[in-house]
Every structure is written in structure tokens, then in C-alpha cells.
C-alpha positions in Angstrom: 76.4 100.4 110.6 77.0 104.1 111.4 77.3 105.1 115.5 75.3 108.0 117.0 75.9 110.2 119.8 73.7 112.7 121.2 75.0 115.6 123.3 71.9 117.7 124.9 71.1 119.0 128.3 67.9 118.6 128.0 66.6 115.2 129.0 63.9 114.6 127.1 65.8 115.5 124.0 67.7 112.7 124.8 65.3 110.1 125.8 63.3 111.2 122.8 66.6 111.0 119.7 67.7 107.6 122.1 64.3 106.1 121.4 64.0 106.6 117.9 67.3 105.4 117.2 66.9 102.5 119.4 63.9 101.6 117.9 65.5 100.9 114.8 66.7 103.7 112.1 68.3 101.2 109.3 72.1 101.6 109.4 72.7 103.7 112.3 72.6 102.7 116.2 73.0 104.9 119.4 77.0 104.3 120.7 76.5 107.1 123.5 74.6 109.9 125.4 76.0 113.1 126.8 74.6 116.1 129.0 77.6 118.5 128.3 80.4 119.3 125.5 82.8 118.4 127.9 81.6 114.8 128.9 80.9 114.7 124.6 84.5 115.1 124.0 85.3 112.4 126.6 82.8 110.2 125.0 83.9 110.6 121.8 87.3 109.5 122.8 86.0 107.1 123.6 83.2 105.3 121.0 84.9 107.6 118.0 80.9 108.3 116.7 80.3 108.8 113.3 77.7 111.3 113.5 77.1 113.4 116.3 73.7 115.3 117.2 74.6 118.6 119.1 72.8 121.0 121.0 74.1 124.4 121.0 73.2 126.1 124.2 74.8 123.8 126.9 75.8 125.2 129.9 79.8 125.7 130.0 81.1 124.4 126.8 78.4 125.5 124.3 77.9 123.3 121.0 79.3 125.3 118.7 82.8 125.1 120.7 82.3 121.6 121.4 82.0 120.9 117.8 85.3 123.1 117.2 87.4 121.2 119.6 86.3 117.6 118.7 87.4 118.1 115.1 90.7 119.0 116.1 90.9 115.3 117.0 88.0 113.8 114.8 87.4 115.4 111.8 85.5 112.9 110.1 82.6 113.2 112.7 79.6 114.2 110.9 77.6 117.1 112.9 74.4 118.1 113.2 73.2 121.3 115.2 70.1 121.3 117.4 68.9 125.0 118.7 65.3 125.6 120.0 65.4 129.5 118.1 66.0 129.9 114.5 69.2 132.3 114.7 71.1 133.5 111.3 73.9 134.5 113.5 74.6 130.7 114.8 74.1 129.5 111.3 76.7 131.5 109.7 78.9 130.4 112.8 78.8 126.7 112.1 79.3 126.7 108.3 83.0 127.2 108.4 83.1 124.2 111.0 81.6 121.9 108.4 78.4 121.3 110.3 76.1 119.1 108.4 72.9 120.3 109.0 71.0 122.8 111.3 67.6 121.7 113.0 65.3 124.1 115.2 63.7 122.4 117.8 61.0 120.5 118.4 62.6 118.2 115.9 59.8 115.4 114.3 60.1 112.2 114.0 60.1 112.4 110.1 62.5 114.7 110.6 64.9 113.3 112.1 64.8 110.3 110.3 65.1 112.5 106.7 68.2 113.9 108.6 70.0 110.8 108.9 68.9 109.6 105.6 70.8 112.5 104.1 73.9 111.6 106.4 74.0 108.0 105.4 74.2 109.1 101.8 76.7 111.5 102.3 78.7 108.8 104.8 78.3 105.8 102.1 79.6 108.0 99.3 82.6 109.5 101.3 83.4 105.4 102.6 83.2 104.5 98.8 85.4 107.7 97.3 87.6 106.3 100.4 87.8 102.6 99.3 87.9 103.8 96.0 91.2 105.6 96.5 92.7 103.2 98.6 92.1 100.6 95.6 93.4 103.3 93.6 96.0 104.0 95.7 97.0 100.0 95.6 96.6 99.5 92.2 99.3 102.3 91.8 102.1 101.1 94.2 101.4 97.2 92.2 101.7 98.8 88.9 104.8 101.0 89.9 106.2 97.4 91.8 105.3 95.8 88.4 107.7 98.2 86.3 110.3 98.5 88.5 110.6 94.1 88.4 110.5 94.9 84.7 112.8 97.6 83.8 115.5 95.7 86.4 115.0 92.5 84.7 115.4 94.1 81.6 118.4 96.3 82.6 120.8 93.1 82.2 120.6 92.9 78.6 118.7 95.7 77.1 120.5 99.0 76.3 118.1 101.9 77.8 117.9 104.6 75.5 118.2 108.4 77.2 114.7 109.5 77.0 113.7 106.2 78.7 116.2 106.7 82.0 115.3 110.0 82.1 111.9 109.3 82.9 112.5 105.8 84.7 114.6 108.1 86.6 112.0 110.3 87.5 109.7 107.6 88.6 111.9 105.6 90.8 113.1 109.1 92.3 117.3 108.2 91.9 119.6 110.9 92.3 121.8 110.4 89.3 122.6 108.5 86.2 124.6 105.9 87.7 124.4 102.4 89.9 125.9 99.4 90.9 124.3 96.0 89.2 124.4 93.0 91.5 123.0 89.4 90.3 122.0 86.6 92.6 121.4 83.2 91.3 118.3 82.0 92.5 120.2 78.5 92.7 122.3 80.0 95.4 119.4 79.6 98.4 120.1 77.3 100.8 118.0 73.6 99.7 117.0 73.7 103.4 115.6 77.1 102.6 113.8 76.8 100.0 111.3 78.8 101.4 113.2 82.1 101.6 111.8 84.2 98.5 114.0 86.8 96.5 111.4 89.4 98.9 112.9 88.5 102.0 116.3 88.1 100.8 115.8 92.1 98.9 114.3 93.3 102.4 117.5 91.9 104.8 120.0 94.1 102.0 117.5 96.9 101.2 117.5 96.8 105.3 121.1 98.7 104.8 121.0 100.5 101.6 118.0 101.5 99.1 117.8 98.9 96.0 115.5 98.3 92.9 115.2 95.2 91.7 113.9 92.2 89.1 114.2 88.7 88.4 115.4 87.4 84.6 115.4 83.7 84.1 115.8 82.8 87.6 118.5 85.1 88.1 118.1 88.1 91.1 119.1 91.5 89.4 119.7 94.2 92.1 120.5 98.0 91.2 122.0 100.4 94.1 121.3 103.9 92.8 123.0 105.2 96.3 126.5 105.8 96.4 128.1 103.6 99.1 131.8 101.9 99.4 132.4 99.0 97.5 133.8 97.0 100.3 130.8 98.0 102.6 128.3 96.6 99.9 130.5 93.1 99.9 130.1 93.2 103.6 127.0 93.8 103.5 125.9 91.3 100.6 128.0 88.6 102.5 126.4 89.1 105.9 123.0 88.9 104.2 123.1 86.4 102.0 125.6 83.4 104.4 122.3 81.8 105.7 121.0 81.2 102.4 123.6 80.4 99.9 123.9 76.6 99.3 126.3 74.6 101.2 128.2 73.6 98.0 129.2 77.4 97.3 128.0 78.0 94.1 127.6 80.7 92.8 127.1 83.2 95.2 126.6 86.7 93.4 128.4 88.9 91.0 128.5 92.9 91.3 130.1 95.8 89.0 131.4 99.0 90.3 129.6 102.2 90.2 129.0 102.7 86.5 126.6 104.7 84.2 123.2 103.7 83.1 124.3 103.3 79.3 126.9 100.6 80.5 124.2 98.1 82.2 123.2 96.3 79.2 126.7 94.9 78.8 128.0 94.9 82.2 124.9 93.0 83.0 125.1 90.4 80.3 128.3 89.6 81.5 127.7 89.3 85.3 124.6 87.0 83.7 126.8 84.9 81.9 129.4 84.6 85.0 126.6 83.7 87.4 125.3 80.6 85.2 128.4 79.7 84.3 129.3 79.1 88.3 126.1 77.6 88.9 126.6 75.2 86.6 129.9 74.4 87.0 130.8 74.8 83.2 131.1 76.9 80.2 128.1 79.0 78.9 128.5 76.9 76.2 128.1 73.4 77.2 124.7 74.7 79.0 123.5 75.7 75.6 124.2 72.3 73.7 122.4 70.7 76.8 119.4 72.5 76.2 119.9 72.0 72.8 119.8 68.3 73.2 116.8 68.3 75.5 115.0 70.2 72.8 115.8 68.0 69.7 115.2 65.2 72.3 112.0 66.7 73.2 110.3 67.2 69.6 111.2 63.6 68.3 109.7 61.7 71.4 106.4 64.2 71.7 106.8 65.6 74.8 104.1 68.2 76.3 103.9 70.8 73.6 104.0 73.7 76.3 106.8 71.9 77.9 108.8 71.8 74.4 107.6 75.2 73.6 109.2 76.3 76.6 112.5 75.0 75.8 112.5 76.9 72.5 111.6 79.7 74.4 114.4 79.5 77.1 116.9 79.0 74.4 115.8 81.5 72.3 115.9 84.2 75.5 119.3 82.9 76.5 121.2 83.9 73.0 119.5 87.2 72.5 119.8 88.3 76.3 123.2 87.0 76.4 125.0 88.1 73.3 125.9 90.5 70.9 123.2 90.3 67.9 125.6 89.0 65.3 126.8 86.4 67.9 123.0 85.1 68.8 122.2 84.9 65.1 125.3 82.6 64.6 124.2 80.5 67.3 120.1 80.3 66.5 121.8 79.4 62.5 123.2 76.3 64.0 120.5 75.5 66.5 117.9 75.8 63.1 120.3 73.5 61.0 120.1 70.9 63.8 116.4 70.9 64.1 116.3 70.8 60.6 118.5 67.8 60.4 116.6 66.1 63.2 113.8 66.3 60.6 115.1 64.5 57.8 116.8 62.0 59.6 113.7 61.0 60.8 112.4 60.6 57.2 110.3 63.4 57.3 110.1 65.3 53.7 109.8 68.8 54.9 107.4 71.1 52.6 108.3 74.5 50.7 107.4 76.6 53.7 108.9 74.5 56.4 111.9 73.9 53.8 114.2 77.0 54.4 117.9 78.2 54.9 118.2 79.7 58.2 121.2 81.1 57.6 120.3 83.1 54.4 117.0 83.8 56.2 118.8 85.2 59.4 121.8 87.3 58.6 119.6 89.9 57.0 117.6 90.7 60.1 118.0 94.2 61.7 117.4 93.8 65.3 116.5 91.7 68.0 112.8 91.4 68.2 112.8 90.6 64.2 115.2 87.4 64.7 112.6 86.7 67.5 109.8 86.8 65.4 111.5 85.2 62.7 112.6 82.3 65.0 109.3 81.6 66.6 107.5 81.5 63.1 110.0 79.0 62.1 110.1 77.0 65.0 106.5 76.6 65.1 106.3 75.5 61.1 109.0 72.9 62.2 107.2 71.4 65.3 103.8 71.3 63.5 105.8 69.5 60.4 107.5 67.2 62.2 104.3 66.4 64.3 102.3 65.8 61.2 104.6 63.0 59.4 106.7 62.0 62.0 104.4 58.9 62.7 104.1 57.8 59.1 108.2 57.6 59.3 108.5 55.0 61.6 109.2 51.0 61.4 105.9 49.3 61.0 105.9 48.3 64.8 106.7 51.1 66.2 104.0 52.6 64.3 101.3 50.3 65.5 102.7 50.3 68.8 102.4 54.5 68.9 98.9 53.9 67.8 98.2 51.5 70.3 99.7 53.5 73.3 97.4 56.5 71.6 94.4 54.8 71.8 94.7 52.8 75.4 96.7 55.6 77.3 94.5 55.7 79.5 94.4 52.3 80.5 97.4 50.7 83.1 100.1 49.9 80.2 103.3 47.7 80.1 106.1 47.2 77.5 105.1 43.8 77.7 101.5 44.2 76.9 102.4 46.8 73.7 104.9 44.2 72.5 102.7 41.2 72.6 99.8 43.5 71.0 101.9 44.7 67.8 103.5 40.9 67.5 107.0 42.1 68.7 109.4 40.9 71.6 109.9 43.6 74.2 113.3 44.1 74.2 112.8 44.8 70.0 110.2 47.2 70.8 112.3 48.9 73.7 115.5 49.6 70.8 113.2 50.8 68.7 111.6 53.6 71.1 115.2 54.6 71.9 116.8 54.5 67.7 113.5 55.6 66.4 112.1 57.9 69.1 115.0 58.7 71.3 113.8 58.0 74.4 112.2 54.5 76.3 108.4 53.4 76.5 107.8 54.6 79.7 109.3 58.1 79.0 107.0 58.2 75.9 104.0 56.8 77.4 104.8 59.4 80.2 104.6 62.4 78.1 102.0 61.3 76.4 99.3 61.6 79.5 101.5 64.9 80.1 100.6 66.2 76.7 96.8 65.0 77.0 96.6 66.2 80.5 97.9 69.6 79.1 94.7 69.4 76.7 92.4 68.8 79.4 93.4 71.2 82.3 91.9 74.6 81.8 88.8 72.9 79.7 85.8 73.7 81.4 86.0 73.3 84.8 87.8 69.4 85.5 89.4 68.7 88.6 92.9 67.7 88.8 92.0 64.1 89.9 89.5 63.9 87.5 92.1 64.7 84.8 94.5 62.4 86.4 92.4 59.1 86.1 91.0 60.5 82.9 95.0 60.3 81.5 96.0 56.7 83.2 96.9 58.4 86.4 95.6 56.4 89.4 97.1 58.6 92.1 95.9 62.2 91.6 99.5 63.2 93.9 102.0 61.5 91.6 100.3 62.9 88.9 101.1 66.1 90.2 104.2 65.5 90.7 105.3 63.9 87.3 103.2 67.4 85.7 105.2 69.4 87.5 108.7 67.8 86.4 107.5 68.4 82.6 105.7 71.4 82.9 107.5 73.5 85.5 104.1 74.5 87.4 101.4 72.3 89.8 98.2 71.5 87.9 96.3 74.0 89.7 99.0 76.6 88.4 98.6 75.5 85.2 94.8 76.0 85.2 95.0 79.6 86.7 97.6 80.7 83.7 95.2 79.4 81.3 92.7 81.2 82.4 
């Protein structure tokens, strides 16, 4: 709804333009009435109207200053002229002031109503060029935010070629080619404050001095561009950062001097590396064989495919981020001839395109997005292998008890009630989940209703209770919770990344 004023000294002019408004002209309505341009410009100040009727000859102020003052202070007022004589000379007067339209007196009815037709166009077009660049506007400062998490996250372990920091260099506005690199585990909040987000904990040190920065696997990257005293910025990151670091100490943050842009990708890696290493409170290395382990572990005992998928993933991302090529392709060699292993030791005969040597297969790739490629292909030939003739393997209980679990999942399920089913004591049933399958029959049954749930979610339009009874979950909150411990994300998250 557009607001009118009318500014006229005549009175019936008033009555008559207040009348017709009031009666009802569809999107505008009558905010005020004035006798004089100088109790106009006090109303306007007052009701800010959108369009503004003006007489021109008013005693004192006439119209045409009127209109000359008020857009000092309201220039998106749209005016109209009023004038009982048809002068050229008032005309040309008003067309540098912007003045929307200029009607000789007696004005009809029709119109006046055609008049603020026309205005309502022009006003809904400007409002919508308006929105439009504001959305335009936003979508801008989100896509610039969006590359600037990126290139950050990125700067830790990818060398940046020239041409690309010269023009990241131009869009971020820094002054010169060099930086300091800071990285924050996200570990190191406070458990009491695990509300704080990496935003607030940016906007306390950006508070003091200007900082880009990203996020890459959990770990806060932070790039000064300004110059400032190394001390100061240890001050300053201490200050910050007390209230939130975790009572135990670990792993606070890790910082380089001022260094050029071409030293970030390996300056980075190795803050990285020194960051998880003192959050875990052990050798890069050992980390790696754990997740190695809960991978193997995880593609014998058919956990969630996304879950197990993710593993991969995380391993995979964690040699090629943290080490030199020849290094990562040693260590995804060896995590291939495990996997491998873990096959045939489960009896599986692996077929010509899952049977391979990774390490002939490997040593000849180039770079590192071709030994990503090359590892996710394999991986997945593996996991859809094993998946395939992994059941077939197994003792002839264990099979029928896997089949019976698949088929009554759903149902409320005990070791005891599996075991009397396939014609086996429980406690033989139990070893051979844990020799065959490496894991127990709660932990399998468990991932089984993850794995199905993971099926269901995101499949027309289910709700998460619905899938949690539907997968032999009877309270739709410990459901959440379990799917959250495999899958890393709520249910509802889940559903809104599928889609």
C-alpha cells in the first residue's frame, strides 16, 4: 500500500483528491493534507509519503520550491504538479526536479485515478528493480563468503598457482603477497560451549585485526593479510580464544610467521598435521591405522553405506591433504593391500576387475586428483564385491542367522531369539558375529536399521518416526540419536542433503 499526501490551498481541492482517495483507489491511501509547502515539508517528515500531489501556486513557498526542498531530504517521493493554467514555462521548470506528471486543473475523476495508475506502475517496478538488487546484492556477498571459506580451506594443502593469487588477491582486496596462517582445532572449544561457532570465535579476533578464513576437516584455517607483531597476534589469539579452549588444553592453535603466498601449501600441511596430532594426543600415524581399522571394521560387518563411504572419504582427504604425493600414494598402496586382504580372508574370490595391484596401478599416476579418481573407482569395485559374496562366505549359521535378522529387522530382536531360530546356542552365535563379522549382534543388528533407515530417508516424503518404527525403532528420539552416531548428521539433516 502506497501513502498520499496532498498539498493545495485551495480547499476544495483537498476535500475533493481526499474523497476520492478515501473512497477507495486500490493500493494507495491518503497519510496527510497540507494548505502550504511549508506545513508539506513538515508533514512529510513526518508520514515520509510516497507520492505527493502538489499545487504550484501556494502562497509563500510555491510548489515548485517545495518540491525542490523536500527532495533534498526525500528523494524517492514521487510528485505530481497541479496548476489551474497550462504554462510551458512551469513545465520546463519541473522536468529537471523529476516531477512525475503535470495536471491542469479541474482535474476528473478518471483522471486522477489514470494518474495514480501510472504511479503505481512506476512505484511497483522501482520496489522490484529495488528487491531485485538487494537479492542481487546478497547473493553476491554469499557467493564472495562462499569462496573465501573455500580458497582458505584450500590454502592448507593446495599450492596456489600465480595467476590464481593474483586475482584472489584482487577479490579479497589484500595489500600484498604475503600472510600469516593460523589453524584452530575445532576440538579446542570449550564442551560447555559447544555452542560457540567458528563465526563468533572469527568475529572476537577479526574484532582486532582483519582475517579471511575456512574450515578443512574440522580444522579453523585463519589468514592475516595485515602486517602486525607476532607477539601482539599471540596476545591477541590467547585473549580470544581462553574462554573456549577445552579445560584439558589440547590443542590450542598453531600459527607461522609472515610468509609468502607460495609457501601456504606446505606451511599449512604442517601446522595441520601438528594441530591433530595434539588433539589426539598421538602420532599422525596411529590416527591413520585407527581409521584404517574402523574402515576394514566397517565393510566386513555392513555398516551404513554412507557412513562407510565416508570413512574412505576422510582417509582418502587426510593423505592427499597431508602429504607429499609420493608419500600419500605409499600410504593409499598399503591401505588398498589391507582392504584387499580383508577380502580374501573372508573367502571372497574377488573377480578380474576387482582383482588388481594397487601398487602397480598407483605409482604411475601424475597428480593428485588422478590417485583420487583412481582410489574412489577402486574402492567402490571393492565395497560392491565384498557386499555381493560376502554372505555366501560365512558358516552355515551365521548365514541363516544374517538372513533371519534381514528379514525380521524390523521386529524387537534378541541374540537369544536369532540363536534358538538358526538351532544354535547364543554364546556360539555371539563368537561367530565377532570371528566372522568382526563386530557383536547388537552392533550388526544396529547398522542394519542404520543402513535401511539410510534407504528410506529422503524417499518420498516419510517422517522420521515413521522411518524409525518402520526400521525396529520404537522411540523415534533414540533413533535419532543412534543415526546420528553412524551417520554424523540428525535425520532431518540427512533428508535436506538428499534433497
Amino acid at each position: 500500500m502506497y501513502s498520499v499526501m496532498i498539498v493545495d490551498d485551495e480547499e476544495p481541492v483537498l476535500e475533493s483528491f481526499s474523497y476520492m482517495l478515501k473512497q477507495g483507489i486500490e493500493g494507495f491511501t491518503l497519510c496527510a493534507a497540507a494548505r502550504s509547502g511549508y506545513e508539506a515539508l513538515q508533514l512529510c517528515g513526518r508520514y515520509h509519503p510516497d507520492v505527493v500531489f502538489m499545487d504550484i501556486g501556494m502562497p509563500g513557498i510555491d510548489g515548485l520550491e517545495t518540491i525542490k526542498l523536500m527532495q533534498k531530504e526525500y528523494p524517492e517521493t514521487v510528485c505530481v504538479l497541479s496548476t489551474a493554467y497550462e504554462r510551458f514555462d512551469l513545465a520546463k521548470q519541473a522536468i529537471p526536479l523529476g516531477v512525475f506528471r503535470y495536471l491542469v486543473k479541474p482535474i476528473l475523476k478518471k483522471t486522477f485515478r489514470e494518474t495514480l495508475e501510472q504511479v503505481k506502475g512506476y512505484l511497483d517496478e522501482r520496489q522490484e528493480h529495488s528487491l531485485g538488487y538487494l537479492e542481487r546484492m546478497q547473493m553476491a556477498k554469499q557467493s564472495l563468503v562462499r569462496e573465501e571459506r573455500g580458497f582458505i580451506a584450500q590454502l592448507a594443502w593446495r599450492v596456489v598457482t600465480q595467476q590464481e593469487w593474483v586475482k584472489k588477491r584482487e577479490l579479497f582486496s589484500l595489500n600484498d603477497d604475503y600472510g600469516i596462517l593460523v589453524c584452530i582445532s575445532g576440538n579446542a572449544l570449550s564442551e560447555k560451549q559447544d555452542s560457540i561457532s567458528y563465526e563468533t570465535l572469527v568475529e572476537k579476533i577479526a574484532y582486532r585485526v582483519r582475517c579471511l578464513w575456512g574450515v578443512y576437516r574440522g580444522v579453523l584455517v585463519l589468514l592475516i593479510p595485515e602486517e602486525i607483531e607476532l607477539n601482539r597476534l599471540d596476545t591477541l589469539l590467547e585473549r580470544n580464544m581462553g574462554e573456549y579452549i577445552n579445560p584439558s588444553g589440547t590443542c590450542i592453535w598453531k600459527r607461522t610467521s609472515r610468509i609468502h603466498y607460495s609457501e601456504f601449501s606446505g606451511e599449512g600441511r604442517a601446522l595441520i598435521r601438528q594441530v591433530e596430532s595434539d588433539r589426539e594426543g598421538q602420532e599422525p600415524g596411529r590416527k591413520e591405522m585407527k581409521m584404517i581399522t574402523e574402515l576394514r571394521k566397517s565393510l566386513v560387518s555392513r555398516s551404513p553405506e554412507g557412513q562407510t563411504r565416508q570413512l574412505f572419504k576422510d582417509l582418502l582427504d587426510r593423505y592427499l591433504s597431508c602429504y607429499e604425493l609420493i608419500l600419500a600414494k605409499g600410504k593409499i598402496i598399503y591401505c588398498f593391500a589391507l582392504l584387499i586382504d580383508d577380502c580374501r580372508r573372508t573367502g571372497v574370490e574377488l573377480e578380474s576387475r576387482t582383482s588388481f595391484d594397487p601398487a602397480e596401478e598407483v605409482i604411475s599416476l601424475q597428480d593428485a586428483q588422478q590417485v583420487r579418481t583412481w582410489a574412489q573407482k577402486r574402492y567402490e569395485d571393492l565395497a560392491s564385491e565384498l557386499s555381493c559374496r560376502r554372505d555366501e562366505q560365512l558358516p552355515s549359521p551365521l548365514q541363516r542367522a544374517v538372513a533371519y535378522i534381514d528379514e525380521h529387522y524390523c521386529n524387537q530382536l534378541q541374540l537369544t531369539m536369532v540363536a534358538e531360530a538358526c538351532r544354535v546356542s547364543p554364546a556360539y552365535l555371539s563368537r561367530l558375529f565377532s570371528e566372522h563379522l568382526y563386530t557383536s549382534f547388537v552392533e550388526y543388528l544396529t547398522r542394519l536399521r542404520i543402513t535401511k533407515a539410510e534407504g528410506l530417508l529422503g524417499v518420498g516424503n516419510p517422517s522420521v518416526k515413521q522411518v524409525s518404527y518402520e526400521v525396529g525403532f520404537h522411540d523415534p528420539n533414540y533413533f535419532s540419536k543412534i543415526f546420528r552416531k553412524y551417520m554424523g548428521v540428525s535425520p532431518k539433516q540427512f533428508i535436506q542433503d538428499k534433497e
